[in-house]
PyMOL Python script that loads the backbone (N, CA, C, O; Angstrom):
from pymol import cmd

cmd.read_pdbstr("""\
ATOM      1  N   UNK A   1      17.768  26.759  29.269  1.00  0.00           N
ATOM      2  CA  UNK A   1      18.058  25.454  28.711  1.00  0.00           C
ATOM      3  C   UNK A   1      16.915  24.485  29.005  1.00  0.00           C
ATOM      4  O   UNK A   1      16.333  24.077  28.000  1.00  0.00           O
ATOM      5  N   UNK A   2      16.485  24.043  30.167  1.00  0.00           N
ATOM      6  CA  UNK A   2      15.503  23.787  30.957  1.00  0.00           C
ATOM      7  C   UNK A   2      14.107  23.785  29.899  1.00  0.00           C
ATOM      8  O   UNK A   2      13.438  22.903  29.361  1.00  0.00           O
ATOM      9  N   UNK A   3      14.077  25.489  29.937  1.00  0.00           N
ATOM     10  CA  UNK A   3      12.743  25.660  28.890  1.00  0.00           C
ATOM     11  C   UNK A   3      12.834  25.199  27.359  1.00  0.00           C
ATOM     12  O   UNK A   3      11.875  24.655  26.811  1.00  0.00           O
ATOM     13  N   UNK A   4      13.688  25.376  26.896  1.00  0.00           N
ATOM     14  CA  UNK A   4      13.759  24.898  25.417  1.00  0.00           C
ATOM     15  C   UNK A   4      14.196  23.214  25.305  1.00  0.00           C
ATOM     16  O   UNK A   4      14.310  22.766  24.164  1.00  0.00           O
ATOM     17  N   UNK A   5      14.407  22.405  26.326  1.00  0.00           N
ATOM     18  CA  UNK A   5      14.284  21.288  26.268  1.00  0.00           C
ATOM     19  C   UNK A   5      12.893  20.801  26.365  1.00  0.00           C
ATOM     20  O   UNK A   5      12.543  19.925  25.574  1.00  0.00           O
ATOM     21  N   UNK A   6      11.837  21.379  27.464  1.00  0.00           N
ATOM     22  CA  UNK A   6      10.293  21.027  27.514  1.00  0.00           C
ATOM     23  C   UNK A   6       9.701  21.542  25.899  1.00  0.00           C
ATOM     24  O   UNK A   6       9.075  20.773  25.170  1.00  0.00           O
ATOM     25  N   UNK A   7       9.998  22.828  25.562  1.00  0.00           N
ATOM     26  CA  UNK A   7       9.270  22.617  24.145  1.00  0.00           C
ATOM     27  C   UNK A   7       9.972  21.894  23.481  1.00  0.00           C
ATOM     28  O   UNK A   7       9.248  21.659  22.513  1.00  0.00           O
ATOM     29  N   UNK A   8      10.884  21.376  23.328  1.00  0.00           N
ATOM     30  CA  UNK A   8      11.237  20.178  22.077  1.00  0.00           C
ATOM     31  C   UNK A   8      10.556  19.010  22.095  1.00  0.00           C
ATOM     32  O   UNK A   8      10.233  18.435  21.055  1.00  0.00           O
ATOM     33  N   UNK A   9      10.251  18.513  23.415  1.00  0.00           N
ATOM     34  CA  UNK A   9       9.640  17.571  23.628  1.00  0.00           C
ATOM     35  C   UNK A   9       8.562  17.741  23.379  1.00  0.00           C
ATOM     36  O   UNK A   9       8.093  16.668  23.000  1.00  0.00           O
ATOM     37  N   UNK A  10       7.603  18.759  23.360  1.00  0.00           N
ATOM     38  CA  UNK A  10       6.107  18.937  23.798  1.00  0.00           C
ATOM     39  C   UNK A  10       6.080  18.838  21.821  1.00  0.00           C
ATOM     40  O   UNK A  10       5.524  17.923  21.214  1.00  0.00           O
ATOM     41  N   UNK A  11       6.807  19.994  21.158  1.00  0.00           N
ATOM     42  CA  UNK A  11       6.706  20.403  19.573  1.00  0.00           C
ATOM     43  C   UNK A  11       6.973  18.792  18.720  1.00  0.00           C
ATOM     44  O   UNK A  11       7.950  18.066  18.901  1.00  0.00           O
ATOM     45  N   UNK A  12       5.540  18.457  17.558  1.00  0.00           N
ATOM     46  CA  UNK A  12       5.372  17.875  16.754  1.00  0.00           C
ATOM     47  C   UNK A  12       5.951  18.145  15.234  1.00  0.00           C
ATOM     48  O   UNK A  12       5.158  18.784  14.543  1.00  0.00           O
ATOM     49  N   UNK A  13       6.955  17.847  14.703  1.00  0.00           N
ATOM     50  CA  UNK A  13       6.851  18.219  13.364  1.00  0.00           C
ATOM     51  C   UNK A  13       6.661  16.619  12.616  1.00  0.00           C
ATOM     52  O   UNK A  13       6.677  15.435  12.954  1.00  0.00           O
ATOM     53  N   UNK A  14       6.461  17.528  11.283  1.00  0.00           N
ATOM     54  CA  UNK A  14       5.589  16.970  10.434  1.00  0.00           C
ATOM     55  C   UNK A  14       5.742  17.011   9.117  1.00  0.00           C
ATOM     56  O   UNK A  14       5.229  17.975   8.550  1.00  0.00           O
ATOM     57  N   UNK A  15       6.417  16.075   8.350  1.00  0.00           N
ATOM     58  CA  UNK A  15       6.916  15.957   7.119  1.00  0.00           C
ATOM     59  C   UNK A  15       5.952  15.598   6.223  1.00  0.00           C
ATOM     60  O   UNK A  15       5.156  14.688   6.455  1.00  0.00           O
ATOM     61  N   UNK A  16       5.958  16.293   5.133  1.00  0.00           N
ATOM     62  CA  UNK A  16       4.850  16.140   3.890  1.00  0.00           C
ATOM     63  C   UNK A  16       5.338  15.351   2.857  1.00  0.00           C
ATOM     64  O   UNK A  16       6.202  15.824   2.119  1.00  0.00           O
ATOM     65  N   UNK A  17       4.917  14.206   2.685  1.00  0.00           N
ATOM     66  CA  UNK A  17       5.379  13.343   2.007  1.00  0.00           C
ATOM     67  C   UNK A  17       4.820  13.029   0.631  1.00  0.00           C
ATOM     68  O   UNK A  17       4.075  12.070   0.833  1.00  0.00           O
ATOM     69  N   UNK A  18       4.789  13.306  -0.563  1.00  0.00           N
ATOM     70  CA  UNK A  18       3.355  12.965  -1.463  1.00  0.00           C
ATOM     71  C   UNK A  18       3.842  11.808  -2.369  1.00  0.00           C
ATOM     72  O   UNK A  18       4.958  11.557  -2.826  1.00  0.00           O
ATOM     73  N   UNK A  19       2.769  11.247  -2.471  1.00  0.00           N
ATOM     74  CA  UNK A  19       3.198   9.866  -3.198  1.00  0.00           C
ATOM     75  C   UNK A  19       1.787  10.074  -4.144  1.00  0.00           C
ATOM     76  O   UNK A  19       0.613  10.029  -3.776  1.00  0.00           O
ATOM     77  N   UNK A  20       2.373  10.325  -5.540  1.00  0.00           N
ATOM     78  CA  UNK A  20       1.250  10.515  -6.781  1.00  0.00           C
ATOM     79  C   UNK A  20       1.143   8.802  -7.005  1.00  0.00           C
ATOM     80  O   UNK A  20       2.011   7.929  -7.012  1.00  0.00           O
ATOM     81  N   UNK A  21      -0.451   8.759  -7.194  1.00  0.00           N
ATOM     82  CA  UNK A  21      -1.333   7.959  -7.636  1.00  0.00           C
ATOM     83  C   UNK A  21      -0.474   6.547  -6.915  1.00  0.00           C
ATOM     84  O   UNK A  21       0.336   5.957  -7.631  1.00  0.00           O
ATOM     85  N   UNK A  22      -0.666   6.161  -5.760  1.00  0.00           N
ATOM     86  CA  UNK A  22      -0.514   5.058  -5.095  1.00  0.00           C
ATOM     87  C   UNK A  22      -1.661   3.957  -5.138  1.00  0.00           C
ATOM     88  O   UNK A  22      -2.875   4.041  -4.956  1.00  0.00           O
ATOM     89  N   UNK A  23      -0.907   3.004  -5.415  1.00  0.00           N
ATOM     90  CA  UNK A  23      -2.179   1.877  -5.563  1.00  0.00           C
ATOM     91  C   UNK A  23      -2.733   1.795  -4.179  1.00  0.00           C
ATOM     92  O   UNK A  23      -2.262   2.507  -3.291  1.00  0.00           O
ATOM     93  N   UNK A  24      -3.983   0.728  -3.890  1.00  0.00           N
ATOM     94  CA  UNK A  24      -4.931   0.581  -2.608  1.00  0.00           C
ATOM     95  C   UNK A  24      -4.183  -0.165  -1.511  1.00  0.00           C
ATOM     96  O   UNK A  24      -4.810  -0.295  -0.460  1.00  0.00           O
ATOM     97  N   UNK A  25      -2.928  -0.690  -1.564  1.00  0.00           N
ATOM     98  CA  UNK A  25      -2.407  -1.712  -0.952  1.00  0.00           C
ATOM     99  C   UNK A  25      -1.753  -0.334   0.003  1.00  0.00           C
ATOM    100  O   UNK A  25      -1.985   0.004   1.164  1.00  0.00           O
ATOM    101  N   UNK A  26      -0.619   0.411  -1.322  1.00  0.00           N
ATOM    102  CA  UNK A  26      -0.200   1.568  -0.327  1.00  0.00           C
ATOM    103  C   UNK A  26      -0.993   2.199   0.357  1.00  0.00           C
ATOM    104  O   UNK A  26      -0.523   2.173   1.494  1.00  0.00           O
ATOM    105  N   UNK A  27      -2.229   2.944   0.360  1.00  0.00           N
ATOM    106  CA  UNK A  27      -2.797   4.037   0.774  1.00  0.00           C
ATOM    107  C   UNK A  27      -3.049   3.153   2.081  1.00  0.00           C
ATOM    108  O   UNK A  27      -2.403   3.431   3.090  1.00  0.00           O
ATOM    109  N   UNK A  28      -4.196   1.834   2.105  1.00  0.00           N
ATOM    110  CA  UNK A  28      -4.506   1.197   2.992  1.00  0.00           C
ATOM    111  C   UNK A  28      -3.065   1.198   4.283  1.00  0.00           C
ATOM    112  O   UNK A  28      -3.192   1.574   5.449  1.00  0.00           O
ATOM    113  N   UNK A  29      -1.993   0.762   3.755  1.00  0.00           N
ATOM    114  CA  UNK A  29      -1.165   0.730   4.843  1.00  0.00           C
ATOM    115  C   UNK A  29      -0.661   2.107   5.529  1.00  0.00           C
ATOM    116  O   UNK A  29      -0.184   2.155   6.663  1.00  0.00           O
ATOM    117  N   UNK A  30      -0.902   3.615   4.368  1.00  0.00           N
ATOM    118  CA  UNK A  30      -0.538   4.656   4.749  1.00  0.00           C
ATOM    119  C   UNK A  30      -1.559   5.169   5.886  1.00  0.00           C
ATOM    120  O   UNK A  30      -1.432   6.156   6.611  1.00  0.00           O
ATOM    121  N   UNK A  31      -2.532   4.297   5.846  1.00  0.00           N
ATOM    122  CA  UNK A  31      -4.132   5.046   6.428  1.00  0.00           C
ATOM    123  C   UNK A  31      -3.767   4.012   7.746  1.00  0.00           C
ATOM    124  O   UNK A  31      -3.860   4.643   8.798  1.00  0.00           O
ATOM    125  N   UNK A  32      -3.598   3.390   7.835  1.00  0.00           N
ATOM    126  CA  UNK A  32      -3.241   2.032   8.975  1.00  0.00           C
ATOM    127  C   UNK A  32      -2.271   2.994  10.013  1.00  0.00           C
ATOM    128  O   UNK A  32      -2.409   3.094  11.232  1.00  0.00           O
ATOM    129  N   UNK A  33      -1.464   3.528   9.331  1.00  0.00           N
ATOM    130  CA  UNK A  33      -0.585   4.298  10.178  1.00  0.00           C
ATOM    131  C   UNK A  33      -0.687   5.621  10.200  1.00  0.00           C
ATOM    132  O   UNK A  33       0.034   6.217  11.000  1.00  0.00           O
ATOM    133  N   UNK A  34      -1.240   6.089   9.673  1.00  0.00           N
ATOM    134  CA  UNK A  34      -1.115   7.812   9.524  1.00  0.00           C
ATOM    135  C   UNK A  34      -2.618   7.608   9.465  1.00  0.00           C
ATOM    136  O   UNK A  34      -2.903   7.677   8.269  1.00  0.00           O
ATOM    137  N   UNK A  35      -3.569   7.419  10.078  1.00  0.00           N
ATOM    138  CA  UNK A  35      -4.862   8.018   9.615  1.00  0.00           C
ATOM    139  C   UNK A  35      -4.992   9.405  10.073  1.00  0.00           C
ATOM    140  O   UNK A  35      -5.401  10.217   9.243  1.00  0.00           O
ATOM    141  N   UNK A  36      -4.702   9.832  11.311  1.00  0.00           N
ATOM    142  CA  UNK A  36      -4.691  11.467  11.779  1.00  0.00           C
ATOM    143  C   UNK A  36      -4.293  12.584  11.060  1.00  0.00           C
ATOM    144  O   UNK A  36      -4.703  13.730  11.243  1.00  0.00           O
ATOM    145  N   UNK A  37      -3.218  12.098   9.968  1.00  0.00           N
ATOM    146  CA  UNK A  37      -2.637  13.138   9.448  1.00  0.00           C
ATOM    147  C   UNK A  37      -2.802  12.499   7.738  1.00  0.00           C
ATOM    148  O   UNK A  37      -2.400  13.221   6.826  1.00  0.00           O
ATOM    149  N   UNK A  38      -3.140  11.738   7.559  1.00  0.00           N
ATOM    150  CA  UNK A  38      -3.074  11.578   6.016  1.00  0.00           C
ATOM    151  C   UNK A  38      -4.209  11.993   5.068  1.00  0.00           C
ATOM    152  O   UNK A  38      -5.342  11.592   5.335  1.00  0.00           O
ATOM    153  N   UNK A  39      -3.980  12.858   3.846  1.00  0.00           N
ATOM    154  CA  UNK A  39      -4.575  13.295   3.191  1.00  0.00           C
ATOM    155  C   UNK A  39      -4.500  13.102   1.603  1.00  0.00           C
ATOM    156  O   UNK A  39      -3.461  13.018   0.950  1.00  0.00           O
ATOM    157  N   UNK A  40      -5.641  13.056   1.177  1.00  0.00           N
ATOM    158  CA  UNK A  40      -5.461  12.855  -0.403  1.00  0.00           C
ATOM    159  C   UNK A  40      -6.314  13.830  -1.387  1.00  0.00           C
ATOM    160  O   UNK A  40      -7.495  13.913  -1.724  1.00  0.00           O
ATOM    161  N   UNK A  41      -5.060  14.552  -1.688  1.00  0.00           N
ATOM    162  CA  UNK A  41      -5.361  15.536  -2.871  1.00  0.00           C
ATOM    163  C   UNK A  41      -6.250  15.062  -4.110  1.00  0.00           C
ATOM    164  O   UNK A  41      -6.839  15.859  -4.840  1.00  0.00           O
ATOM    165  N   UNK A  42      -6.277  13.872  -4.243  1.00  0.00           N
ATOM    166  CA  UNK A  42      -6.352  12.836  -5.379  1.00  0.00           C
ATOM    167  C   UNK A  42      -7.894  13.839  -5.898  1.00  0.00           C
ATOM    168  O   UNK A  42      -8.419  14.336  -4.901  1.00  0.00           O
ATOM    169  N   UNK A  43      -8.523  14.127  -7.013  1.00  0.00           N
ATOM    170  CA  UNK A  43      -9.749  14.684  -7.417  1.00  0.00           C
ATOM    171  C   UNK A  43     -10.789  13.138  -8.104  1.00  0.00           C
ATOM    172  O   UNK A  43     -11.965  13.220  -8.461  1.00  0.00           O
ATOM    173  N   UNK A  44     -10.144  12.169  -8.119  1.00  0.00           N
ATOM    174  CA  UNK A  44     -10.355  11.047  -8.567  1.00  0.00           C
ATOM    175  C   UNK A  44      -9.955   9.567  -7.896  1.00  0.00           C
ATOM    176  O   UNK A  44      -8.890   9.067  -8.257  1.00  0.00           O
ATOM    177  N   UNK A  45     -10.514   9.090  -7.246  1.00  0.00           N
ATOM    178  CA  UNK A  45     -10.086   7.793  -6.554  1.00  0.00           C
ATOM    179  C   UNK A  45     -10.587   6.227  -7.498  1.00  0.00           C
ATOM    180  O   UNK A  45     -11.748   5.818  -7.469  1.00  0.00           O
ATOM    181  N   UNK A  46      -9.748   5.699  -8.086  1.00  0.00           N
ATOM    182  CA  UNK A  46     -10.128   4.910  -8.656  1.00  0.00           C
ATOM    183  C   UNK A  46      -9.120   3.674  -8.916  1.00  0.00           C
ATOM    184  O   UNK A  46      -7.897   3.807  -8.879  1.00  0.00           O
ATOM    185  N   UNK A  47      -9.760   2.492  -9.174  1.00  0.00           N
ATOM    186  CA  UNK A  47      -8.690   1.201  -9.083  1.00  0.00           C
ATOM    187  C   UNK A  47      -9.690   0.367 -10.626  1.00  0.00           C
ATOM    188  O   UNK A  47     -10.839   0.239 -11.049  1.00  0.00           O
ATOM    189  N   UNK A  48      -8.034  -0.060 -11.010  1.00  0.00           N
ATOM    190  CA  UNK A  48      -9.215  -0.772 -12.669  1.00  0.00           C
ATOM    191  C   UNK A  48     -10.545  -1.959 -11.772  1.00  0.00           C
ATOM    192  O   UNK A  48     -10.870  -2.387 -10.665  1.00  0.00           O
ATOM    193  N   UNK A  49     -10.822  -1.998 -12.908  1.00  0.00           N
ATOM    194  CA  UNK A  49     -12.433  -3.284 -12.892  1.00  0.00           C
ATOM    195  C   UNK A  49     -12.151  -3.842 -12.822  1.00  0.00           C
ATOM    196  O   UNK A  49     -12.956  -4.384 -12.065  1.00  0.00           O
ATOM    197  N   UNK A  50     -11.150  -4.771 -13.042  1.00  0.00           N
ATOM    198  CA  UNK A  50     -10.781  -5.670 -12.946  1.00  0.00           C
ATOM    199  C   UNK A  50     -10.388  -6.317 -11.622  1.00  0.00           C
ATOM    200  O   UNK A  50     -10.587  -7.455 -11.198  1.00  0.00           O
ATOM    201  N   UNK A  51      -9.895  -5.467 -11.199  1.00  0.00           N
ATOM    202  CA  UNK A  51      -9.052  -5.838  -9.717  1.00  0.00           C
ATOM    203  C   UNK A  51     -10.611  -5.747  -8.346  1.00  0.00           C
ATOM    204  O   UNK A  51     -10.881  -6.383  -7.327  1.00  0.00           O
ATOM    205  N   UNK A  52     -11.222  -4.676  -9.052  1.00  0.00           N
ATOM    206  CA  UNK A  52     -12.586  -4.646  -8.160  1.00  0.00           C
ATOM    207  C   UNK A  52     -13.761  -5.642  -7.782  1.00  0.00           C
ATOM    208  O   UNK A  52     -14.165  -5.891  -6.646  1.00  0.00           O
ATOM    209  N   UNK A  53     -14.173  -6.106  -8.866  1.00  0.00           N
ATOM    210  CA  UNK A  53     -15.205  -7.278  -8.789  1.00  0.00           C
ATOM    211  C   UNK A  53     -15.252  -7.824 -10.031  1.00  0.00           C
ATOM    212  O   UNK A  53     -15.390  -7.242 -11.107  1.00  0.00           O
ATOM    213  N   UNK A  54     -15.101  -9.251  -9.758  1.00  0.00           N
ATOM    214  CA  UNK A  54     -15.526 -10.374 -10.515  1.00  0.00           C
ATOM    215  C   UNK A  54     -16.704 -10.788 -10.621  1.00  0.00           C
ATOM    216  O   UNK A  54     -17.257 -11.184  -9.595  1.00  0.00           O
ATOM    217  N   UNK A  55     -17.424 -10.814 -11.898  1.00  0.00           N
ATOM    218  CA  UNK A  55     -19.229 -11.613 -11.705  1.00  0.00           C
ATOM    219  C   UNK A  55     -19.149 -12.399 -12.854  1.00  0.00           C
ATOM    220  O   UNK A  55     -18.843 -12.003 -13.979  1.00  0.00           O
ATOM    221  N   UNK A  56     -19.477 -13.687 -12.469  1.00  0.00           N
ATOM    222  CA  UNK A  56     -19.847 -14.669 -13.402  1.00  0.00           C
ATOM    223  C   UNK A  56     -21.152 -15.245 -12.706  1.00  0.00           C
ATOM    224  O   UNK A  56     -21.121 -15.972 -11.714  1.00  0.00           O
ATOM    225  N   UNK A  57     -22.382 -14.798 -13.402  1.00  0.00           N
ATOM    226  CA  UNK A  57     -23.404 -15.417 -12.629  1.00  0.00           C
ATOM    227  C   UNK A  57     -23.643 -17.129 -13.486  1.00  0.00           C
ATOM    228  O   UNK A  57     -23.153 -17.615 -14.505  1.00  0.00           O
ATOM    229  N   UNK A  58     -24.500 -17.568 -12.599  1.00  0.00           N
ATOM    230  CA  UNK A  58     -24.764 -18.768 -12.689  1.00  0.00           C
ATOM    231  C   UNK A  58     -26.120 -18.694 -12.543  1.00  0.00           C
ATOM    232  O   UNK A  58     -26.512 -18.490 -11.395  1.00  0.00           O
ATOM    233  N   UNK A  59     -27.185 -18.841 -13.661  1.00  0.00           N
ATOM    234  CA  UNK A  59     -28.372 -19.078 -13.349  1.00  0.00           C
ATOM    235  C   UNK A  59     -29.030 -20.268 -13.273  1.00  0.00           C
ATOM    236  O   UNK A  59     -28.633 -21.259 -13.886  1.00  0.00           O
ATOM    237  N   UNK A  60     -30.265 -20.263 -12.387  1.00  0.00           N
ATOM    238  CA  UNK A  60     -30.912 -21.291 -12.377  1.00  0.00           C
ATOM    239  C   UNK A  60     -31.677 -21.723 -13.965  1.00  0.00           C
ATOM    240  O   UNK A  60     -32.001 -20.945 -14.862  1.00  0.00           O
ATOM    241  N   UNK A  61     -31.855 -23.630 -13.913  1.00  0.00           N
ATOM    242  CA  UNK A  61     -32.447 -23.365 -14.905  1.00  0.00           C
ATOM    243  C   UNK A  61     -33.337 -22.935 -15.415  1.00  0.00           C
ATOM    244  O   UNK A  61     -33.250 -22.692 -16.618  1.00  0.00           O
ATOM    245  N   UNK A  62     -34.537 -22.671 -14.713  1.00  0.00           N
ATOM    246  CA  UNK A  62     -36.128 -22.041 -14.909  1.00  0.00           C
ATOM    247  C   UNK A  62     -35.329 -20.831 -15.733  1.00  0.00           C
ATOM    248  O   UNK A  62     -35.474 -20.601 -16.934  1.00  0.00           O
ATOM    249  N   UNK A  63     -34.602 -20.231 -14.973  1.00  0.00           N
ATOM    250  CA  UNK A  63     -34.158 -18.459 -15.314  1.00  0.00           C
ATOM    251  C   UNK A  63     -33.516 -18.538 -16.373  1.00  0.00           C
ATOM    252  O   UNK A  63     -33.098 -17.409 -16.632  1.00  0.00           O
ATOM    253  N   UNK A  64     -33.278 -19.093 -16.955  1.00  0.00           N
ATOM    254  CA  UNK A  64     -32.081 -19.282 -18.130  1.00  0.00           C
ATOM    255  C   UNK A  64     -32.850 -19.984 -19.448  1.00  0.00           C
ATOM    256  O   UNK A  64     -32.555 -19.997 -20.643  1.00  0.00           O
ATOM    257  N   UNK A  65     -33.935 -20.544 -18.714  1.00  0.00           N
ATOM    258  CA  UNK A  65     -35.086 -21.337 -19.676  1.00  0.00           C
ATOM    259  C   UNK A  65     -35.229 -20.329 -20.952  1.00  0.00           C
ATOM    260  O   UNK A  65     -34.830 -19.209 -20.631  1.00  0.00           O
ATOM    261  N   UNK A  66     -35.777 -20.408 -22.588  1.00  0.00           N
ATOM    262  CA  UNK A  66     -35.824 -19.629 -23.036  1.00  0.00           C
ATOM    263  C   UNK A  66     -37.599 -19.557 -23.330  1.00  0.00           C
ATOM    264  O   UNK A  66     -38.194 -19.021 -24.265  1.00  0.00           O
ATOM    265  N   UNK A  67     -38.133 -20.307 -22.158  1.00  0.00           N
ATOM    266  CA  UNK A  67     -39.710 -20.093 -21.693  1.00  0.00           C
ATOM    267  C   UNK A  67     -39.575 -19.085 -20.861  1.00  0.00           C
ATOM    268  O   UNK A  67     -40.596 -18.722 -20.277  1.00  0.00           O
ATOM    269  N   UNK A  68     -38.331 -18.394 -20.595  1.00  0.00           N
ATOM    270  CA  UNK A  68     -38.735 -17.194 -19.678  1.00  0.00           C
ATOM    271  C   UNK A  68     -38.473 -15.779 -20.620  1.00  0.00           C
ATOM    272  O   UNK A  68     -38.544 -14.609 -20.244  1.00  0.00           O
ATOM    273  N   UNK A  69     -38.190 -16.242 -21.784  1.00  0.00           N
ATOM    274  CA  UNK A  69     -37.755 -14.987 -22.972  1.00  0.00           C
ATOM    275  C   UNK A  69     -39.181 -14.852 -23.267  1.00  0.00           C
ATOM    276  O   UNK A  69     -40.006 -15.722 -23.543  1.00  0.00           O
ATOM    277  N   UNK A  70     -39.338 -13.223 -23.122  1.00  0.00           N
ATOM    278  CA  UNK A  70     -40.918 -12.819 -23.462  1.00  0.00           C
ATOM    279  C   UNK A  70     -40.875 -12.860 -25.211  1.00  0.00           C
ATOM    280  O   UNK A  70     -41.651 -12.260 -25.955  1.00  0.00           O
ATOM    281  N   UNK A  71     -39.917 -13.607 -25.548  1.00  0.00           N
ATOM    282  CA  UNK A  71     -39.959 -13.592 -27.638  1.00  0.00           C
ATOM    283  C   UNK A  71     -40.636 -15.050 -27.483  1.00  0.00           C
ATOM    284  O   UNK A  71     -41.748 -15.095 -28.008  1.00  0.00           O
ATOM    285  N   UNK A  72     -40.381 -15.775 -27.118  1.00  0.00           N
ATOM    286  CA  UNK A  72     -40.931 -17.191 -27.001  1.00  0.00           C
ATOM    287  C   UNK A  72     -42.553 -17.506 -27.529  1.00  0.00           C
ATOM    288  O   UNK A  72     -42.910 -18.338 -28.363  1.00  0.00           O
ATOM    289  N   UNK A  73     -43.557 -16.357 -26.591  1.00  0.00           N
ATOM    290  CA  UNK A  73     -44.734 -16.625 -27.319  1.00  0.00           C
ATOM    291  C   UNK A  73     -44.470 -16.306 -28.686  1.00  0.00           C
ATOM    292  O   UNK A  73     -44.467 -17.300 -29.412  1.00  0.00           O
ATOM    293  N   UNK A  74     -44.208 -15.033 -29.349  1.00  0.00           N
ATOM    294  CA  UNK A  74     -44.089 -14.780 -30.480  1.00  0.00           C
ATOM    295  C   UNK A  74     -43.543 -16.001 -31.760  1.00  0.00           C
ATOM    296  O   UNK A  74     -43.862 -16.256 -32.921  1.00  0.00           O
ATOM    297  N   UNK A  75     -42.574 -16.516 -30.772  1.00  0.00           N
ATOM    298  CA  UNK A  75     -42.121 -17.502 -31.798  1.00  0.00           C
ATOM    299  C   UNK A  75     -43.063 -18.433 -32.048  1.00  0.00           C
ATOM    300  O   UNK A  75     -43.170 -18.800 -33.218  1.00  0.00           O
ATOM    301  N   UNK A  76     -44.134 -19.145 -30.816  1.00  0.00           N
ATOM    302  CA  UNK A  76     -44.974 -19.887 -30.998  1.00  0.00           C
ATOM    303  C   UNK A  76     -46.093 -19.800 -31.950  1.00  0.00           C
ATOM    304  O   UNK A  76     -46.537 -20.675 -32.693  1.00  0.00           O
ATOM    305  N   UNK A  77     -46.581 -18.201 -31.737  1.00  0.00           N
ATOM    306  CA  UNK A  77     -47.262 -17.753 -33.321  1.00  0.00           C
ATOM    307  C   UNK A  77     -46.759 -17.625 -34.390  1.00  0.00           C
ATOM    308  O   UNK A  77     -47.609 -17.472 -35.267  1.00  0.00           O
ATOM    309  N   UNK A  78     -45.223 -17.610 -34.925  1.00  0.00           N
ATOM    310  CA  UNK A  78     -45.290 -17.356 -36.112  1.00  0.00           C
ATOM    311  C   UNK A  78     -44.981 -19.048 -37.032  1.00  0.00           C
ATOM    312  O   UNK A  78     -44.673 -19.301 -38.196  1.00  0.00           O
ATOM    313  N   UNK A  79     -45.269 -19.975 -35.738  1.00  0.00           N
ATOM    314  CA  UNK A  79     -44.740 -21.349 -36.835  1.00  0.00           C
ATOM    315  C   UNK A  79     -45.753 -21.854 -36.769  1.00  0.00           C
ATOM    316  O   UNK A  79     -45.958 -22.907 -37.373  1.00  0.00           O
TER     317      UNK A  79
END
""", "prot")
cmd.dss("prot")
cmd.show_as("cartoon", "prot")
cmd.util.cbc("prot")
cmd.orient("prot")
């Protein structure tokens, strides 16, 4: 009795849980807690564009000048 109480205690089990295509919020919190044991079958890891990065640049004016468009001389020769 003795002995099969020390291995119960000592023995880990381990439930396989699969959760198809979980967004980044889940995985992040699954990885927060399970990083030792969590795995992803996934052959593709991906989240839309949208949610990834936003770019709206803002240029300076020199850069935005259309004295910096290499058509500019051209235009100057043909008038």
């Amino acid at each position: 009795m003795v002995i099969l109480l020390i291995y119960t205690s000592q023995v880990q089990v381990t439930h396989t849980i699969t959760v198809n295509t979980p967004l980044l919020e889940v995985y992040s919190s699954l990885y927060e807690k399970y990083a030792e044991t969590l795995t992803c079958p996934c052959t593709n890891i991906a989240i839309e564009q949208q949610e990834f990065i936003s770019l709206i640049p803002t240029f300076h004016q020199i850069c935005d000048s259309d004295f910096v468009d290499p058509r500019w001389p051209m235009g100057i020769q043909n008038t």
